[in-house]
Residue frames as a rotation matrix with the C-alpha (Angstrom) as fourth column:
UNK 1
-0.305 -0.791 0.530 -15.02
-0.768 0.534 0.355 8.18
-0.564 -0.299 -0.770 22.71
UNK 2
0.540 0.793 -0.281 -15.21
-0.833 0.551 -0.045 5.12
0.120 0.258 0.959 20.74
UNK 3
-0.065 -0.795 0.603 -14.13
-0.969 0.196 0.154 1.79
-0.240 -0.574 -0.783 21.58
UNK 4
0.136 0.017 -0.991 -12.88
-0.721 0.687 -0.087 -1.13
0.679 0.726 0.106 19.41
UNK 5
0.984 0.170 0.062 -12.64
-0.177 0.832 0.526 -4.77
0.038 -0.529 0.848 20.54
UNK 6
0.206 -0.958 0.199 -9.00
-0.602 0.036 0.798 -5.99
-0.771 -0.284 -0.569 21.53
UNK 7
0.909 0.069 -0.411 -7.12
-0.407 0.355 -0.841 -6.75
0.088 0.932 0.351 19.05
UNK 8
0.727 -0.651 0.218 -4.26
0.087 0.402 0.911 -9.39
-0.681 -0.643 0.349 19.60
UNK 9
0.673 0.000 0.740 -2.16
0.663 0.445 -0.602 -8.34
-0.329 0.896 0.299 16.99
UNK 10
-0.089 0.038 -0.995 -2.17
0.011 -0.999 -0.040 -4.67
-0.996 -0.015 0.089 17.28
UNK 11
0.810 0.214 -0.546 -1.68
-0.383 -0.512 -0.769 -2.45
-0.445 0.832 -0.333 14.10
UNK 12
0.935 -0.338 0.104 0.26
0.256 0.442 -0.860 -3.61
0.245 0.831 0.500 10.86
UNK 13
0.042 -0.886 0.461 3.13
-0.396 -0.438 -0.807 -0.95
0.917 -0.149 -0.369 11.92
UNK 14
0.673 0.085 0.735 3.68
-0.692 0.422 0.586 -3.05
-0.260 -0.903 0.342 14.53
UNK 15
0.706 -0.134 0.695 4.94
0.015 0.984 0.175 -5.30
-0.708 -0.113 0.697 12.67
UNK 16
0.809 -0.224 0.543 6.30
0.480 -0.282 -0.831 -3.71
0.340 0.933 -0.120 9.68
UNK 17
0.177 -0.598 0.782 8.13
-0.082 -0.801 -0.593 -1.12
0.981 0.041 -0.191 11.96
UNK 18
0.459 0.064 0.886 7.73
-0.769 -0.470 0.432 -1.54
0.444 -0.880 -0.166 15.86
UNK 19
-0.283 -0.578 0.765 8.15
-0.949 0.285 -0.136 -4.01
-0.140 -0.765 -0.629 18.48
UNK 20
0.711 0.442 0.547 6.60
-0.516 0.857 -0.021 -6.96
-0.478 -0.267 0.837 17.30
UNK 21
-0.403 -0.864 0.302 9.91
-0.570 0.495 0.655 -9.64
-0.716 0.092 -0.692 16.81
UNK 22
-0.118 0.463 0.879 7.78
0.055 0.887 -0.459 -12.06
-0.992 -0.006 -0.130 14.65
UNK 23
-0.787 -0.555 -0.269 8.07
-0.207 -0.173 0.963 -11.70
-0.581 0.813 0.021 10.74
UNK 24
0.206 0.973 0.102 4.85
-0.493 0.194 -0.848 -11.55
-0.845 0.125 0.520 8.93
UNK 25
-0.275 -0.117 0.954 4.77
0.692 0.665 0.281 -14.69
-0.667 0.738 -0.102 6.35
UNK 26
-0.944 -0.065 -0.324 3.96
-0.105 -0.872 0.479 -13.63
-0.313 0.486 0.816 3.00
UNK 27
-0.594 0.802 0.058 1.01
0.582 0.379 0.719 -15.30
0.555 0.461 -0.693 2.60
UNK 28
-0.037 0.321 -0.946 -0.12
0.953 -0.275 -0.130 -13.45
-0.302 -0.906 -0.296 5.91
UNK 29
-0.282 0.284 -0.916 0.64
0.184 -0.921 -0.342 -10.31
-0.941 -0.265 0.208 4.04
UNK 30
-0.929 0.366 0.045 -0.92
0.119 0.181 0.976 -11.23
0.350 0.913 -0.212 1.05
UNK 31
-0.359 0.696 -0.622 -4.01
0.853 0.516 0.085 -11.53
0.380 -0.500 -0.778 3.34
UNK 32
0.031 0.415 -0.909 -4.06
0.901 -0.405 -0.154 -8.36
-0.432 -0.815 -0.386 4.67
UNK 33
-0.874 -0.083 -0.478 -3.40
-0.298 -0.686 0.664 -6.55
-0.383 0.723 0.575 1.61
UNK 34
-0.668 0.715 0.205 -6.19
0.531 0.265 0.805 -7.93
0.521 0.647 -0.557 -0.15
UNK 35
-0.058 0.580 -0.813 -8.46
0.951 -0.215 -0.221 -7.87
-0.303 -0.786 -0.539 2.94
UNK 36
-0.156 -0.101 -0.983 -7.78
0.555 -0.832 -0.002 -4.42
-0.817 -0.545 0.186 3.09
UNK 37
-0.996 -0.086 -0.003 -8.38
0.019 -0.258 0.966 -3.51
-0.084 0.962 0.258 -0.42
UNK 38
-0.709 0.693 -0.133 -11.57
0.628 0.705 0.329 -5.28
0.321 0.150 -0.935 -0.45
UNK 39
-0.302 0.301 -0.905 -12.45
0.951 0.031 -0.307 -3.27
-0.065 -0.953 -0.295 2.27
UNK 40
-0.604 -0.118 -0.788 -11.48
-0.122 -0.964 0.238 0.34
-0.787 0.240 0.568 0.78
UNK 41
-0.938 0.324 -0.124 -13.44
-0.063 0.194 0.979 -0.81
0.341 0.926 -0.162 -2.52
UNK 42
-0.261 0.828 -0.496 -16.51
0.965 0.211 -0.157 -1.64
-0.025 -0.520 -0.854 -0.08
UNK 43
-0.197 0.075 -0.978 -16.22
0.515 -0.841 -0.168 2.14
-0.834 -0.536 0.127 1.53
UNK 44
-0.852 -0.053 -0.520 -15.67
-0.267 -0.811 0.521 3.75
-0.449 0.583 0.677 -2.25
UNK 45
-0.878 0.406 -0.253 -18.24
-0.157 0.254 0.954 1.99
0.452 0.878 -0.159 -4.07
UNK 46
-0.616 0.580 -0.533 -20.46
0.405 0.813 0.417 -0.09
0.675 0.041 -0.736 -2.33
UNK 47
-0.347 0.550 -0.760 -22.15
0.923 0.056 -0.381 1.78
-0.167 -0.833 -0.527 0.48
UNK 48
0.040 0.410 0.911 -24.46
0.495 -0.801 0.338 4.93
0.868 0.437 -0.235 -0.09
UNK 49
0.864 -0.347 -0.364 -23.05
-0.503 -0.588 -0.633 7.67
0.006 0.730 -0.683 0.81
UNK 50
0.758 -0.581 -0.297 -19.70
0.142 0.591 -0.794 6.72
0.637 0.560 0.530 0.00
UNK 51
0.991 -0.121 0.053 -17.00
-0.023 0.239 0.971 6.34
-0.130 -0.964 0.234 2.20
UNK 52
0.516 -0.856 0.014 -13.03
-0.014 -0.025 -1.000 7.97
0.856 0.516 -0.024 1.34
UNK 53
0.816 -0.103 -0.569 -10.87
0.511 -0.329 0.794 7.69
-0.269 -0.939 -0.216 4.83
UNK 54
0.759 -0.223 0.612 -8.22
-0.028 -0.950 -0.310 9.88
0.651 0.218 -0.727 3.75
UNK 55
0.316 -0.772 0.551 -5.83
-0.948 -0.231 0.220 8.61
-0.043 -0.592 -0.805 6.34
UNK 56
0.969 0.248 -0.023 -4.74
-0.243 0.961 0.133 4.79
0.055 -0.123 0.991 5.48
UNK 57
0.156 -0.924 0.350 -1.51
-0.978 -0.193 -0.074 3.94
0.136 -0.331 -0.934 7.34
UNK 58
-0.411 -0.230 -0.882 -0.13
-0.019 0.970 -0.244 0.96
0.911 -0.084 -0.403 8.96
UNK 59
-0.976 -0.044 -0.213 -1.10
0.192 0.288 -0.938 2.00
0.103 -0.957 -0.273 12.26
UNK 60
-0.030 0.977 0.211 -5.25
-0.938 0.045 -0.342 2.55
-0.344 -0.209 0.916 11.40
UNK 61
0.061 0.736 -0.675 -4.95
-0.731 0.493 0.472 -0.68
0.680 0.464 0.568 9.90
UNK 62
-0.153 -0.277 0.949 -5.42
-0.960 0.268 -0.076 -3.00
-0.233 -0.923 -0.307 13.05
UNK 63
-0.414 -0.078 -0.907 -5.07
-0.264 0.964 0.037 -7.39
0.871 0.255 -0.419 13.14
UNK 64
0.759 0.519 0.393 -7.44
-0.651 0.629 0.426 -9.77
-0.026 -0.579 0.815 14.97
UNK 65
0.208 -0.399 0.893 -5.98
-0.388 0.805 0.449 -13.32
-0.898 -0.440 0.012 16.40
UNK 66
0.212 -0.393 0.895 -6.05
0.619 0.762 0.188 -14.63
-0.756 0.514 0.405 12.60
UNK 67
-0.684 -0.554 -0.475 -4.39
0.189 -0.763 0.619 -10.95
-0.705 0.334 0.626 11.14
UNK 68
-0.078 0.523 0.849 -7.95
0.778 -0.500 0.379 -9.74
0.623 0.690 -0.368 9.31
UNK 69
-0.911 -0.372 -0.176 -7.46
0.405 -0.887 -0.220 -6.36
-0.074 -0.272 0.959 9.16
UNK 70
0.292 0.804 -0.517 -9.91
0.920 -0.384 -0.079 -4.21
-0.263 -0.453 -0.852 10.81
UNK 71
-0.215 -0.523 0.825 -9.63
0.724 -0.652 -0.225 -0.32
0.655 0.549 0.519 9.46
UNK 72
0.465 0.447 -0.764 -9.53
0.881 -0.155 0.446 2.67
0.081 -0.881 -0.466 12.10
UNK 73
-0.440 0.011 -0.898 -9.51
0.331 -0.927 -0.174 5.94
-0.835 -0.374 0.404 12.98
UNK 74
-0.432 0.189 0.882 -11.86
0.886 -0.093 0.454 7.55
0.168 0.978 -0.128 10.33
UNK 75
0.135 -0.042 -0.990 -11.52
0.497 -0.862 0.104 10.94
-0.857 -0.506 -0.095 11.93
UNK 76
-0.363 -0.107 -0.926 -10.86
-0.486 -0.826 0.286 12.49
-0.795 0.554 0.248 8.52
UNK 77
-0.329 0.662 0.674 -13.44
0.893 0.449 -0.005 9.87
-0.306 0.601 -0.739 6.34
UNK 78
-0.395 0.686 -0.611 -15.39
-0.584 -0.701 -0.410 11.98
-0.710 0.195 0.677 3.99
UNK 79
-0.409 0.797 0.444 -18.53
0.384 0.592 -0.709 11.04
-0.828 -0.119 -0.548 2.94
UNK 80
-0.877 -0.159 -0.454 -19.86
-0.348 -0.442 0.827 11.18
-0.332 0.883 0.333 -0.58
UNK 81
0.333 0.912 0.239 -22.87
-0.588 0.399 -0.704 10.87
-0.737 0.094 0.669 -2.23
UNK 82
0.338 -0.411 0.847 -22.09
0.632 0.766 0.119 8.34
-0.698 0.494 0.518 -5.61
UNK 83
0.835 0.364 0.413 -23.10
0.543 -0.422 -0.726 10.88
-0.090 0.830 -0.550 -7.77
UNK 84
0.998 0.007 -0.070 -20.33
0.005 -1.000 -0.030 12.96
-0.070 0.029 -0.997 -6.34
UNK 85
0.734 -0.635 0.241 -17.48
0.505 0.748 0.431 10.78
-0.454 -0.195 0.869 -6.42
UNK 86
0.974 -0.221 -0.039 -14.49
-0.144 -0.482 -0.864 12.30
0.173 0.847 -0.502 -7.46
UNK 87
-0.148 -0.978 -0.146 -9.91
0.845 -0.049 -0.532 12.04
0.513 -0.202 0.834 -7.75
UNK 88
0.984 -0.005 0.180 -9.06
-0.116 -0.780 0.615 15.00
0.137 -0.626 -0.768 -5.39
UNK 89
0.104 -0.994 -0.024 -5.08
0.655 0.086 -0.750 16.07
0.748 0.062 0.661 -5.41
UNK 90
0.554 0.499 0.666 -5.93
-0.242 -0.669 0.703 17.41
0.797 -0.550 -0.250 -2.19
UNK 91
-0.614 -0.674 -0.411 -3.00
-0.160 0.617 -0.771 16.39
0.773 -0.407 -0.487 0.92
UNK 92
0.534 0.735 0.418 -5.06
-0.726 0.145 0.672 14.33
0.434 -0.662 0.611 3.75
UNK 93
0.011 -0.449 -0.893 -4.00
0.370 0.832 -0.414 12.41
0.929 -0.326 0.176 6.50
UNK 94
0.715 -0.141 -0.685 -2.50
0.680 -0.086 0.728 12.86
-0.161 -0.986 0.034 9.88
UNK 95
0.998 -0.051 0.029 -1.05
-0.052 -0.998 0.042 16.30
0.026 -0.044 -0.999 10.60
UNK 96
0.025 -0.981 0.193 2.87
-0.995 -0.006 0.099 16.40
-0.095 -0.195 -0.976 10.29
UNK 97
-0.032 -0.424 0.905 3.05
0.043 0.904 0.426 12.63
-0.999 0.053 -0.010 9.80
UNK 98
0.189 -0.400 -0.897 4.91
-0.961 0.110 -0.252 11.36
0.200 0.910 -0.363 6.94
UNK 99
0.989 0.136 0.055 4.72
-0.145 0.967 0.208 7.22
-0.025 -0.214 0.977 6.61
UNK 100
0.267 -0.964 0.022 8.39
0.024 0.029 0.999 5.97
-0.963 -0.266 0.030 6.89
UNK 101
-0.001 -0.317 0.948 8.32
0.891 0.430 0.145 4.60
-0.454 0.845 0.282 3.73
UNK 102
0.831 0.218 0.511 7.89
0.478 -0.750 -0.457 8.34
0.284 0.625 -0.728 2.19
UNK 103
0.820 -0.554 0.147 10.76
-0.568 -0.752 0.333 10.34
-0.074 -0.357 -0.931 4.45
UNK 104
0.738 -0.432 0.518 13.28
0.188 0.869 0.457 7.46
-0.648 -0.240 0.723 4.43
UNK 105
0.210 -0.735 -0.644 16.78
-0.944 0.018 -0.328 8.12
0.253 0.677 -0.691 2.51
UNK 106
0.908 0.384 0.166 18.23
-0.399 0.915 0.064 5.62
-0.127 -0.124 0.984 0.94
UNK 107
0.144 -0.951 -0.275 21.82
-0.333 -0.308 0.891 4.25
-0.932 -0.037 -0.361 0.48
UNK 108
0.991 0.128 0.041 22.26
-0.030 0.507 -0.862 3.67
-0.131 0.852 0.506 -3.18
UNK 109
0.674 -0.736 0.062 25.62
0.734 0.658 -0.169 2.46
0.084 0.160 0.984 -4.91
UNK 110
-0.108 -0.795 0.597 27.49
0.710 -0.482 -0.514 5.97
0.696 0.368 0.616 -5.18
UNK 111
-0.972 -0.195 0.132 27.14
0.046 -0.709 -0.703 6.99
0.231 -0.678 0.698 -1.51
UNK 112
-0.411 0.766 -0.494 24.21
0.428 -0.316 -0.847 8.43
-0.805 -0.559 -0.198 0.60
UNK 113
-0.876 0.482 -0.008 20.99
-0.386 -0.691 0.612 9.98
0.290 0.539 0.791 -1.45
UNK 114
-0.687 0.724 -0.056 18.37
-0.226 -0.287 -0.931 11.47
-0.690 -0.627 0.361 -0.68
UNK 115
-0.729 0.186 -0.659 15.29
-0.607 0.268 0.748 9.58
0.316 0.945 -0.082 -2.42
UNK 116
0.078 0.897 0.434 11.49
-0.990 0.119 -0.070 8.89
-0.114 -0.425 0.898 -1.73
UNK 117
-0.435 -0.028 0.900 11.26
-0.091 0.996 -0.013 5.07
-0.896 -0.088 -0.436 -1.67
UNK 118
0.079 0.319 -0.944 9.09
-0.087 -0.941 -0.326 5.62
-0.993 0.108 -0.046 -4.22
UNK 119
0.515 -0.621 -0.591 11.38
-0.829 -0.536 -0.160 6.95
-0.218 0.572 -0.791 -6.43
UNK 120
-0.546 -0.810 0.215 13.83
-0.778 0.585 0.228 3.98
-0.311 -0.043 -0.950 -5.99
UNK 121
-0.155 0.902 0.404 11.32
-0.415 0.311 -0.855 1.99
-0.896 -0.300 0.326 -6.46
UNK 122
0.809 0.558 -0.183 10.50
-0.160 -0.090 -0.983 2.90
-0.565 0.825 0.017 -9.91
UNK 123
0.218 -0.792 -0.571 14.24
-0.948 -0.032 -0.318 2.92
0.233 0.610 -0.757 -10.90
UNK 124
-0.706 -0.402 0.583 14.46
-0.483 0.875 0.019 -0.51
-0.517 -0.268 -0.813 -9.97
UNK 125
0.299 0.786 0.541 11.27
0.125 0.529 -0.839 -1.30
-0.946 0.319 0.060 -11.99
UNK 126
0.856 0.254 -0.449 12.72
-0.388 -0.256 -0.885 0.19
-0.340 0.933 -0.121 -14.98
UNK 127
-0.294 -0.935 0.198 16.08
-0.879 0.345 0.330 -1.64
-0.376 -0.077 -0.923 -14.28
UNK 128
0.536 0.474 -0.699 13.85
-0.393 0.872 0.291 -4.68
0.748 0.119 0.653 -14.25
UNK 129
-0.572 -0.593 -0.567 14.71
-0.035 0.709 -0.705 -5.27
0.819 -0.383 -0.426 -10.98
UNK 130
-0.268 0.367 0.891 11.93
-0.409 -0.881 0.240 -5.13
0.872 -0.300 0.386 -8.65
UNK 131
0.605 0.390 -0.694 12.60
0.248 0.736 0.630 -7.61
0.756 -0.553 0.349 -6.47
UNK 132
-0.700 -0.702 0.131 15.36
0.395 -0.534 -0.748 -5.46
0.595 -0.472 0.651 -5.30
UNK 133
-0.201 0.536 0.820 12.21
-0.858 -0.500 0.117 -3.56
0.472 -0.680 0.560 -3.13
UNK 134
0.748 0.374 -0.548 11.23
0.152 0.707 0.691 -6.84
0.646 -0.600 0.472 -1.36
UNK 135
0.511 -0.644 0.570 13.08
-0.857 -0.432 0.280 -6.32
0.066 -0.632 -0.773 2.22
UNK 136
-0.565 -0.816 -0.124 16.21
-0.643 0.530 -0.553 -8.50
0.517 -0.233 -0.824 2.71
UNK 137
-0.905 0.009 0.424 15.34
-0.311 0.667 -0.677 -11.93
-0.289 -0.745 -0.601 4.38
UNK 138
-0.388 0.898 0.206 12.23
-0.914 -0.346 -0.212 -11.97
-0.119 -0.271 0.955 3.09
UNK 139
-0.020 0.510 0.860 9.92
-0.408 0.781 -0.473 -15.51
-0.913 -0.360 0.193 3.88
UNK 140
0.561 0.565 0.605 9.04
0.501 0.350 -0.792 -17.64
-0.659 0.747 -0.087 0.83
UNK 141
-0.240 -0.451 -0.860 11.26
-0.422 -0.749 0.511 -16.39
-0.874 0.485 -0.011 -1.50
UNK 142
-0.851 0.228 0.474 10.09
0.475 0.720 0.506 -19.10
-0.226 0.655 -0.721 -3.81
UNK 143
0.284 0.946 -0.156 6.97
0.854 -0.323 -0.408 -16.91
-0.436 -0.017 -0.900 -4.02
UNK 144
-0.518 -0.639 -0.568 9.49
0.423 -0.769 0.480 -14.27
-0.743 0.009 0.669 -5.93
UNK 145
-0.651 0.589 0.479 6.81
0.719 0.277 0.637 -14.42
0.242 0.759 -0.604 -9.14
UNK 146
0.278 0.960 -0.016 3.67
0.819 -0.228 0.526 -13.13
0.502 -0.160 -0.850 -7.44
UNK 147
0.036 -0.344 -0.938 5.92
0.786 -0.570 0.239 -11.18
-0.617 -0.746 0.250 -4.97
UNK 148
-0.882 -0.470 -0.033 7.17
0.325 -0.657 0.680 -8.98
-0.341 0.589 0.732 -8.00
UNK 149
-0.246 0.830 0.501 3.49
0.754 -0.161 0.637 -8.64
0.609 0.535 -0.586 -9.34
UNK 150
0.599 0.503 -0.623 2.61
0.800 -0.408 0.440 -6.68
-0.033 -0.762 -0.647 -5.93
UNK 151
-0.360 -0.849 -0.387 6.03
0.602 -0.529 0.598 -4.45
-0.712 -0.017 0.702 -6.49
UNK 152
-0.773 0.012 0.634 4.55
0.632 -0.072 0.772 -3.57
0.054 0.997 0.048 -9.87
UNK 153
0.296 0.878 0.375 1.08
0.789 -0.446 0.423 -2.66
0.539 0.171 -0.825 -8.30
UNK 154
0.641 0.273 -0.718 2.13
0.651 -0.688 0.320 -0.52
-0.407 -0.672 -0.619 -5.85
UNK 155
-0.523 -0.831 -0.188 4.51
0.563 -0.502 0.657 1.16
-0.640 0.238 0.731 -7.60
UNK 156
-0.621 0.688 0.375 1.64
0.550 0.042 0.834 1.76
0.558 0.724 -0.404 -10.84
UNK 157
0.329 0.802 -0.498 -0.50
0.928 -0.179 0.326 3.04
0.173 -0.570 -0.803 -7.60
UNK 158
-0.024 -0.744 -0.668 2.13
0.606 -0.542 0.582 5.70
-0.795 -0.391 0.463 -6.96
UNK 159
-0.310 -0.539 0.783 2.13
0.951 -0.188 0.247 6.99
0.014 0.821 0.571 -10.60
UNK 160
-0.777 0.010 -0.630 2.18
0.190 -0.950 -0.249 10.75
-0.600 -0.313 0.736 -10.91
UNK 161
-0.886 0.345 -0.309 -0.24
-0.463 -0.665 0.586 10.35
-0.004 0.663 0.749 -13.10
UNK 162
-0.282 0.664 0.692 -4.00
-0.544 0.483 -0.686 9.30
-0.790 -0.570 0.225 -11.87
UNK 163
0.031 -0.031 -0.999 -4.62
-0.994 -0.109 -0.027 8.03
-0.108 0.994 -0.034 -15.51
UNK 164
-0.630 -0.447 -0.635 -1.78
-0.287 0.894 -0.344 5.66
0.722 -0.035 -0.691 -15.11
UNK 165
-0.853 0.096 0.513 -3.37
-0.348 0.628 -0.696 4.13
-0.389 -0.772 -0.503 -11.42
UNK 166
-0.593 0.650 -0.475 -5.50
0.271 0.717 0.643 1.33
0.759 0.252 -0.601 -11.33
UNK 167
0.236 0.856 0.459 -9.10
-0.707 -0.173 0.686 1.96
0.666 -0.487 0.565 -9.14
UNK 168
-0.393 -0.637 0.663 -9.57
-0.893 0.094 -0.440 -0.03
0.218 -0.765 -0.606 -6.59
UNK 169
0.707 0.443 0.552 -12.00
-0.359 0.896 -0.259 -2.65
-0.610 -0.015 0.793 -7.80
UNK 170
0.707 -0.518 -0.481 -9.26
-0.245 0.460 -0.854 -3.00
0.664 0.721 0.198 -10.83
UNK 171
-0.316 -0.949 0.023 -6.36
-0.766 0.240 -0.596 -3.45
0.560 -0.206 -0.802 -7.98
UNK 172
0.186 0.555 0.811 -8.98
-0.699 0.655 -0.288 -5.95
-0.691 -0.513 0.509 -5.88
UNK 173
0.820 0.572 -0.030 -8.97
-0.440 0.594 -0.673 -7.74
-0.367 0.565 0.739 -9.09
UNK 174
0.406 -0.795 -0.450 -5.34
-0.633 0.111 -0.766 -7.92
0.659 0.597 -0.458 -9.65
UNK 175
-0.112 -0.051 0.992 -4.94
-0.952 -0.282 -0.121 -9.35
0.286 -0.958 -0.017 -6.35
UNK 176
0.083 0.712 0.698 -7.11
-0.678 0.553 -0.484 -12.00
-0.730 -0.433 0.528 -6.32
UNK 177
0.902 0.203 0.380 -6.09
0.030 0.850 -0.526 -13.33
-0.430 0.486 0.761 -9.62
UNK 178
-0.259 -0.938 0.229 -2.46
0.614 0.023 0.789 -14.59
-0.746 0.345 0.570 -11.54
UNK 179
0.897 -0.007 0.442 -3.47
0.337 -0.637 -0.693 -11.43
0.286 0.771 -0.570 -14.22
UNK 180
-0.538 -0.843 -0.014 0.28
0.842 -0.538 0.034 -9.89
-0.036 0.006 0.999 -14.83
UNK 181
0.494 0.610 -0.620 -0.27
0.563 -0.768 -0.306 -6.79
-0.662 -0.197 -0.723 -13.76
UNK 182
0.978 0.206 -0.020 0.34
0.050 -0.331 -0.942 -4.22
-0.201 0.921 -0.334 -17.15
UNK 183
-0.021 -0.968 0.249 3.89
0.998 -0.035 -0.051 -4.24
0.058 0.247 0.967 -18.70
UNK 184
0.349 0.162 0.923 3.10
0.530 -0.847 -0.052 -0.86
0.773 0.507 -0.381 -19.91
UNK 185
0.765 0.118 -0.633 4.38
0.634 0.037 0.772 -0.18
0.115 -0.992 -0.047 -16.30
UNK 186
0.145 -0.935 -0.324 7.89
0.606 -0.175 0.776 0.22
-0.782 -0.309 0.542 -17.00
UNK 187
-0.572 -0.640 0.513 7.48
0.821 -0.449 0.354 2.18
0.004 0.623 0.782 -19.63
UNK 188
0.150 0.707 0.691 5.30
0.461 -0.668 0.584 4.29
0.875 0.230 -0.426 -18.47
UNK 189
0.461 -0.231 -0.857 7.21
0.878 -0.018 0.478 5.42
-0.126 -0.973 0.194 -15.42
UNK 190
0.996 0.004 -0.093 7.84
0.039 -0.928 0.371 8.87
-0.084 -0.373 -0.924 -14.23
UNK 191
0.363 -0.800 0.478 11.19
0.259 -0.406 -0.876 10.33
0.895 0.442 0.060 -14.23
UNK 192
0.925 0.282 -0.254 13.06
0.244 0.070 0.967 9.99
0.290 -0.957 -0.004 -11.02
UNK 193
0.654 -0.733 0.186 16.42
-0.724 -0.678 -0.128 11.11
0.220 -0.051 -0.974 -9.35
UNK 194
0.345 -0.242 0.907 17.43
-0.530 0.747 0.401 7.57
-0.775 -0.619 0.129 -8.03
């Protein structure tokens, strides 16, 4: 058994998806992305052996009273020496779970289709529209700049091609500073159905 300290927050999906009524600001989830980067960059790099958890969701990632994220369940972590680091196109995670964001259809202009977020994603990045993925209502829209920079990374994280993705000390680093993250994005995007 192991047992964490209460957390008054709960888990991110909480908020993203469940019952919690309260809209995370964006600065708040600016905060807990990083945070949480930081954190995965710690596990890959910094400690000996290394440290991959293999299952990062919204609901392992869990919020204290001032929403630093705390990471959990590392029931499928695997442990590396440095030496042995390696990309693995191996599927890991929780059994039968699929995150919403992955199973979700979407409604695009000509009717119902089926289409990984993803996907839609990227065709909105190559539209040059990628504020179109920020969710309706969102806080701070005046923050639409920096907002679109994060659209870019995660989308770049996603690329079918590990090449294309930035590491995780290089996405710590985008993060943390006003670097535009690479044009080369949009034209280096995958082929999609959306």
């Amino acid at each position: 058994m192991i047992v964490y300290d209460f957390l008054h927050n709960g888990s991110l999906y909480d908020h993203l998806f469940g019952s919690k009524l309260k809209r995370l600001s964006w600065p708040i989830r600016q905060k807990i992305t990083l945070r949480t980067t930081r954190k995965l960059v710690y596990l890959h790099y910094e400690v000996q052996p290394t440290i991959i958890h293999q299952d990062i969701k919204a609901s392992n990632i869990l919020l204290d009273e001032t929403f630093e994220p705390k990471l959990a369940d590392f029931g499928l972590a695997k442990f590396n020496p440095k030496e042995m680091m390696h990309l693995s196109t191996k599927v890991t995670g929780t059994l039968h779970y699929v995150a919403l964001d992955g199973k979700k259809s979407l409604l695009l202009k000509d009717g119902w289709k089926t289409c990984l977020l993803i996907d839609w994603a990227w065709s909105l990045v190559r539209k040059g529209r990628a504020l179109e993925v920020i969710e309706e209502n969102m806080p701070e829209p005046e923050l639409a700049e920096v907002m679109e920079q994060y659209v870019l990374l995660v989308v770049l994280s996603c690329h079918p091609y590990l090449q294309a993705r930035p590491n995780m000390e290089q996405k710590v680093k985008l993060l943390e500073t006003n670097v535009a993250v690479p044009s080369g994005v949009q034209i280096a995007s995958p082929q999609t159905n959306c």
